[in-house]
LOPA-993001 format. One record per residue (C-alpha): residue number from 0; x, y, z. Coordinates in steps of 0.1 Angstrom, whole numbers, plus 5000, padded with zeros to 4 digits. Layout:
// LOPA-993001
> NUM, X, Y, Z;
...
***
This chain:
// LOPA-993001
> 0, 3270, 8498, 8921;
> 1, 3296, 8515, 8942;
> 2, 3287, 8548, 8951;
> 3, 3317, 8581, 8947;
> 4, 3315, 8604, 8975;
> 5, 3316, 8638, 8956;
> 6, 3339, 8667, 8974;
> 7, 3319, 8690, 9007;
> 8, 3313, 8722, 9002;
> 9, 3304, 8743, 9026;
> 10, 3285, 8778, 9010;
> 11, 3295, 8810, 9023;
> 12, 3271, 8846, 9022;
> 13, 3300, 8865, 9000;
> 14, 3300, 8863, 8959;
> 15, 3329, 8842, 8945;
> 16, 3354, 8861, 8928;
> 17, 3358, 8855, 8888;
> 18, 3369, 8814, 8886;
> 19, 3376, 8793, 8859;
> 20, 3357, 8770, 8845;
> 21, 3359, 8743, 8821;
> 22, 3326, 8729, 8800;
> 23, 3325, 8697, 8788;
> 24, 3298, 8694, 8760;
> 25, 3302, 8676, 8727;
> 26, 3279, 8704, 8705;
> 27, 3300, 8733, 8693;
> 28, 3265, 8748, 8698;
> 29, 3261, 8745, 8736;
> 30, 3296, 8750, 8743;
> 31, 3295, 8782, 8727;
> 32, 3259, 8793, 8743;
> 33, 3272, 8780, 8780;
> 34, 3309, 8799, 8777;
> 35, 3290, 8831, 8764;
> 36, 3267, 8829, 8792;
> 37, 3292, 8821, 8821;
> 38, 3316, 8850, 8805;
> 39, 3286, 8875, 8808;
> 40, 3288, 8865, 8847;
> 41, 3330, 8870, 8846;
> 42, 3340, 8838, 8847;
> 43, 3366, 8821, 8824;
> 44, 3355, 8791, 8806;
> 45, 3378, 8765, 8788;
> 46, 3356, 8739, 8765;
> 47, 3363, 8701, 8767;
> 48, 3346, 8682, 8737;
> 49, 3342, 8646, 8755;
> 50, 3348, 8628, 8788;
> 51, 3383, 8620, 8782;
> 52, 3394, 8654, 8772;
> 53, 3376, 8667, 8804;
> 54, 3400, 8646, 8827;
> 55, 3432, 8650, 8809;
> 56, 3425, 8691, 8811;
> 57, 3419, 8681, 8850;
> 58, 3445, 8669, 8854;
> 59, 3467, 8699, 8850;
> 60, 3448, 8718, 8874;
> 61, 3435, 8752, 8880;
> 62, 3396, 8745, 8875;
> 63, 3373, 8756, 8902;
> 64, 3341, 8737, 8887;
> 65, 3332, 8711, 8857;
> 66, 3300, 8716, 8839;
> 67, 3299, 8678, 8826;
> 68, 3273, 8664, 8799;
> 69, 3268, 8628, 8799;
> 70, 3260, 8615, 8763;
> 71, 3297, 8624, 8746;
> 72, 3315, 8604, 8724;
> 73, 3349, 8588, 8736;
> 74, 3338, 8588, 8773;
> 75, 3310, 8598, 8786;
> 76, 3304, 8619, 8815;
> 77, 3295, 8592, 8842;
> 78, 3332, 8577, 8834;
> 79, 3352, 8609, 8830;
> 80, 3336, 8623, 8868;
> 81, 3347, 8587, 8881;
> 82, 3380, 8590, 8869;
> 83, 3381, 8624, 8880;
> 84, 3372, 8614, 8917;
> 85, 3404, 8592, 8915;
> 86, 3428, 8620, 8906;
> 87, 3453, 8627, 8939;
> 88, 3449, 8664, 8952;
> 89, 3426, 8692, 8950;
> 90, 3420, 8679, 8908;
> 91, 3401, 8651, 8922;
> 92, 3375, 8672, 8944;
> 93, 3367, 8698, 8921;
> 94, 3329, 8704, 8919;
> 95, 3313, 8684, 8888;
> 96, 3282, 8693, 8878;
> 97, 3261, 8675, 8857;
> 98, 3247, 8692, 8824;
> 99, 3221, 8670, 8806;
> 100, 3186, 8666, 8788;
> 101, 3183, 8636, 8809;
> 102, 3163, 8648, 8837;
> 103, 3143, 8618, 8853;
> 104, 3152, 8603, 8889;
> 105, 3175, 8577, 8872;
> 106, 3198, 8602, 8861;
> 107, 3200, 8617, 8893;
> 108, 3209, 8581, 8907;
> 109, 3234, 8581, 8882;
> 110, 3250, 8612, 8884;
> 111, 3249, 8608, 8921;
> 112, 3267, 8573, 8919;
> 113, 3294, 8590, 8898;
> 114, 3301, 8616, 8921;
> 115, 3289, 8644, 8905;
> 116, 3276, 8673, 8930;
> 117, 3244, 8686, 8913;
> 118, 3224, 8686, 8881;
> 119, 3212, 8706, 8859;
> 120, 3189, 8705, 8828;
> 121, 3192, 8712, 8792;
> 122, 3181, 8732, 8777;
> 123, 3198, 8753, 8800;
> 124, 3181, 8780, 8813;
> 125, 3207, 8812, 8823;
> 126, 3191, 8818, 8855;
> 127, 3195, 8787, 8868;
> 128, 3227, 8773, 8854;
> 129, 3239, 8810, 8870;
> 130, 3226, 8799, 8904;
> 131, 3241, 8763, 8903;
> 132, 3271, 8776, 8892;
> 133, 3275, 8805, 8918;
> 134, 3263, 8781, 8948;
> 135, 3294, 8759, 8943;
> 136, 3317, 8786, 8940;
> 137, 3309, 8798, 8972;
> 138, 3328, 8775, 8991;
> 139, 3352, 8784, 9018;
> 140, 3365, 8749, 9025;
> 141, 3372, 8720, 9000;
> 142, 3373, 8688, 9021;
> 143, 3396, 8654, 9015;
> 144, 3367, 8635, 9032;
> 145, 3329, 8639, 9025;
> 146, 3293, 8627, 9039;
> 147, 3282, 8593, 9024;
> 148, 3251, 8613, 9010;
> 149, 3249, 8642, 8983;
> 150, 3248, 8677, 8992;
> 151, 3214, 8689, 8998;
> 152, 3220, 8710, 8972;
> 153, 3218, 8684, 8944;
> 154, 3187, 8687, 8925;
> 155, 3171, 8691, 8886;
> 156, 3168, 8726, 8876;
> 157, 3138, 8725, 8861;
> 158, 3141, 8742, 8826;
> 159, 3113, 8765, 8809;
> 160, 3075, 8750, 8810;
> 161, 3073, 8742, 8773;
> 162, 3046, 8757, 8749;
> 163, 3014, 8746, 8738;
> 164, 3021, 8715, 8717;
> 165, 3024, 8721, 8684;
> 166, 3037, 8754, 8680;
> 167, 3066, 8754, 8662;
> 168, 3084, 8782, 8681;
> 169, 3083, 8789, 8716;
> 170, 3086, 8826, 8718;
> 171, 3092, 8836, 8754;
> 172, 3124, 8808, 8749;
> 173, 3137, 8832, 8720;
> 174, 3128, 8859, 8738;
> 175, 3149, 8850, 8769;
> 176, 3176, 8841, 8745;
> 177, 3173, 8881, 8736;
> 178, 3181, 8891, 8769;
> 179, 3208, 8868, 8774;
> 180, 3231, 8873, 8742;
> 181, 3240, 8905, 8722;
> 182, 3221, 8903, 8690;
> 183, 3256, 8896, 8673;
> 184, 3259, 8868, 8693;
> 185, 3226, 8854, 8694;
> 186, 3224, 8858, 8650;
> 187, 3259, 8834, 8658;
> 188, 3246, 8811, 8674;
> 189, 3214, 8805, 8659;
> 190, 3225, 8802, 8625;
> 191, 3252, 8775, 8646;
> 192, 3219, 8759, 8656;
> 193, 3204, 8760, 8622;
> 194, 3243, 8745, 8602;
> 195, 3242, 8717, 8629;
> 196, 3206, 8706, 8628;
> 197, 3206, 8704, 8588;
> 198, 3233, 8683, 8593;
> 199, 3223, 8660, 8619;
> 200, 3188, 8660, 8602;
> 201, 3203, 8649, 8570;
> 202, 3221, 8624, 8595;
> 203, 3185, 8607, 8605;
> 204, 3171, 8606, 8575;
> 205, 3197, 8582, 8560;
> 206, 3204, 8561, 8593;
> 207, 3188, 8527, 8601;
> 208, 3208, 8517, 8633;
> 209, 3190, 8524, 8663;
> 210, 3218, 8529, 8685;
> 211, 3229, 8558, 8665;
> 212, 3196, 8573, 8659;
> 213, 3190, 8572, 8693;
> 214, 3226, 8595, 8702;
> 215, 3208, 8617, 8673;
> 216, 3184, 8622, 8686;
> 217, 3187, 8627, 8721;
> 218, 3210, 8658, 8708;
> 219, 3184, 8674, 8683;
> 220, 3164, 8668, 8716;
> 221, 3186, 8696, 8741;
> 222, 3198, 8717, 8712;
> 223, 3157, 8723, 8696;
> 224, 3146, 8725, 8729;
> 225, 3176, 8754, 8737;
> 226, 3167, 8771, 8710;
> 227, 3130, 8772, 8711;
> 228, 3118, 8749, 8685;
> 229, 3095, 8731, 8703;
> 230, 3081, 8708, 8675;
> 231, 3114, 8696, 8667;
> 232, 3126, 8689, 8700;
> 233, 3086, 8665, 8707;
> 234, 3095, 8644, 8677;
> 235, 3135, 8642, 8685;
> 236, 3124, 8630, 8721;
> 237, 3098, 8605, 8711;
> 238, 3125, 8589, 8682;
> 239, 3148, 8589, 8712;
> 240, 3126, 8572, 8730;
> 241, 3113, 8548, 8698;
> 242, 3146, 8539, 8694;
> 243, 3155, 8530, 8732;
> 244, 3123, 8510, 8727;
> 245, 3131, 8493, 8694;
> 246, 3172, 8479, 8712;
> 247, 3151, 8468, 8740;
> 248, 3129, 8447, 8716;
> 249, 3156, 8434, 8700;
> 250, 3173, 8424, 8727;
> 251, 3149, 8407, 8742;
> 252, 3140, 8388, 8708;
> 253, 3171, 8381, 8701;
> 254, 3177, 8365, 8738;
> 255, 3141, 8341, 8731;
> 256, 3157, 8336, 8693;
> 257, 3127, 8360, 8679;
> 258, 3125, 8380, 8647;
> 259, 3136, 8416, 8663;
> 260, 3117, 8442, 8673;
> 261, 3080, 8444, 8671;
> 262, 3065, 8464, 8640;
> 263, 3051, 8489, 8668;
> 264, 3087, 8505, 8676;
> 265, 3100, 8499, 8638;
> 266, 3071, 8519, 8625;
> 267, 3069, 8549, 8648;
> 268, 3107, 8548, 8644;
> 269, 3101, 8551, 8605;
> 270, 3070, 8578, 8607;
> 271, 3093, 8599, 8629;
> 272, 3128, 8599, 8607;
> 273, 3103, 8614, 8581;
> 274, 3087, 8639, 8606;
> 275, 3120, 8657, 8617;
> 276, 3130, 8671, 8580;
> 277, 3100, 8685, 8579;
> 278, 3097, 8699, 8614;
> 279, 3132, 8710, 8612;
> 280, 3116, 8735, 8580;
> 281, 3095, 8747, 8596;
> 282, 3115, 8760, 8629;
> 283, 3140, 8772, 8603;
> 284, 3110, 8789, 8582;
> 285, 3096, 8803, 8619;
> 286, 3127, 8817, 8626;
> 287, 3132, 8837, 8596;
> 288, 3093, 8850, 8593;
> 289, 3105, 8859, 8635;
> 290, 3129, 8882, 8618;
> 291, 3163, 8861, 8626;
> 292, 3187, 8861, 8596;
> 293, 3200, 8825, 8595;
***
């Protein structure tokens, strides 16, 4: 695997002035949450809905960082950051950080190979995201040429501990939220949270390929876990993981002319599609009895 040199930056003492940013996330949900929370900190944020959209608005310039997610429809992140490292000029060495619910050293490998300067985890935590952001925008140099390694900046920021498993809320997550957003804006935004997850519960519940349960999934997964519903986002990671499972399975059956995957994956698969309505209910029902109108 050939290896892209992300851009050097070198951090300086003084706060960066108000930049623009642009935020590449495929969930109307965490693009609006991200923009909200990097406006709060007086930044301008354009939104980019997949990978390719990302480096055509690169393209035309003007961007001082790239919050990129990596599982996007039309291109993913990985790709778009590759192509963007390509791109003649300053376009091509704009900061890219990584914004995913991926957080194990793989990804980091990945996101490395790409290019990308840093990564960060969803669900995003403010604090963090703030710091990341802020670190690369304190540069006082942008150079043509880097070190073959990454920064020693580029790391996981680690999001919230989760909360005893099986609550169904995790209330210092909501109450974070509160401090973050306006109550206008948080009301927004959850009942955004609540719209899409009927939906893409709905979605689950009448899917039976694993490849597209599994892109499902590992969305309920960042947006549950954003938004506190712990429950929901356990059972959206394990079908995530069930169904990365059950396409291994199969591929390997399929390779030694077997019958497909073993009933281990196709069950749990099965016992989990029917868990997430349910769960889903009750993080909806939480929220209400928690006083939030959605």
């Amino acid at each position: 695997m050939t290896e892209r040199t992300p851009p050097s930056l070198l951090p300086t003492d003084g706060q960066p002035a108000p930049c623009r940013i642009l935020v590449v996330e495929d969930s109307p949900l965490n693009q609006m949450l991200v923009t909200a929370i990097l406006a709060q900190a007086g930044h301008r944020a354009d939104t980019a809905n997949n990978g390719l959209e990302a480096v055509m608005a690169a393209q035309a310039g003007g961007y001082d960082l790239i919050l990129m997610d990596l599982s996007m429809p039309e291109m993913d992140g990985l790709t778009a950051t590759r192509l963007l490292r390509d791109l003649p000029g300053p376009a091509g060495r704009v900061p890219v950080v990584a914004m995913t619910a991926d957080t194990d050293e793989a990804d980091r490998v990945r996101c490395r190979h790409a290019g990308m300067n840093d990564h960060v985890a969803k669900p995003v935590d403010r604090v963090l995201l703030l710091e990341t952001v802020e670190k690369w925008l304190r540069a006082s140099a942008v150079q043509a040429s880097a070190a073959p390694d990454m920064p020693a900046g580029f790391g996981l920021c680690a999001s919230a501990a989760p909360a005893a498993a099986g609550e169904v809320l995790d209330c210092e997550v909501l109450a974070q939220l509160a401090q973050d957003l306006d109550a206008d804006l948080l009301t927004d935004v959850l009942r955004q949270f609540v719209e899409e997850t009927r939906e893409r519960v709905a979605r689950i519940a009448g899917e039976t390929d694993r490849a597209v349960l599994m892109r499902e999934a590992h969305t309920l997964k960042s947006t549950a876990g954003t938004f506190g519903a712990t429950a929901l986002c356990s059972a959206a990671r394990a079908l995530e993981m069930a169904c990365r499972a059950s396409l291994a399975e199969r591929e390997e059956a399929g390779k030694a002319d077997g019958d497909g995957e073993a009933d281990g994956s196709a069950d749990t698969v099965e016992r989990l599609c029917g868990d997430i309505p349910r769960l889903a209910g009750d993080a909806i029902a939480a929220y209400r009895a928690a006083g939030y109108p959605v």
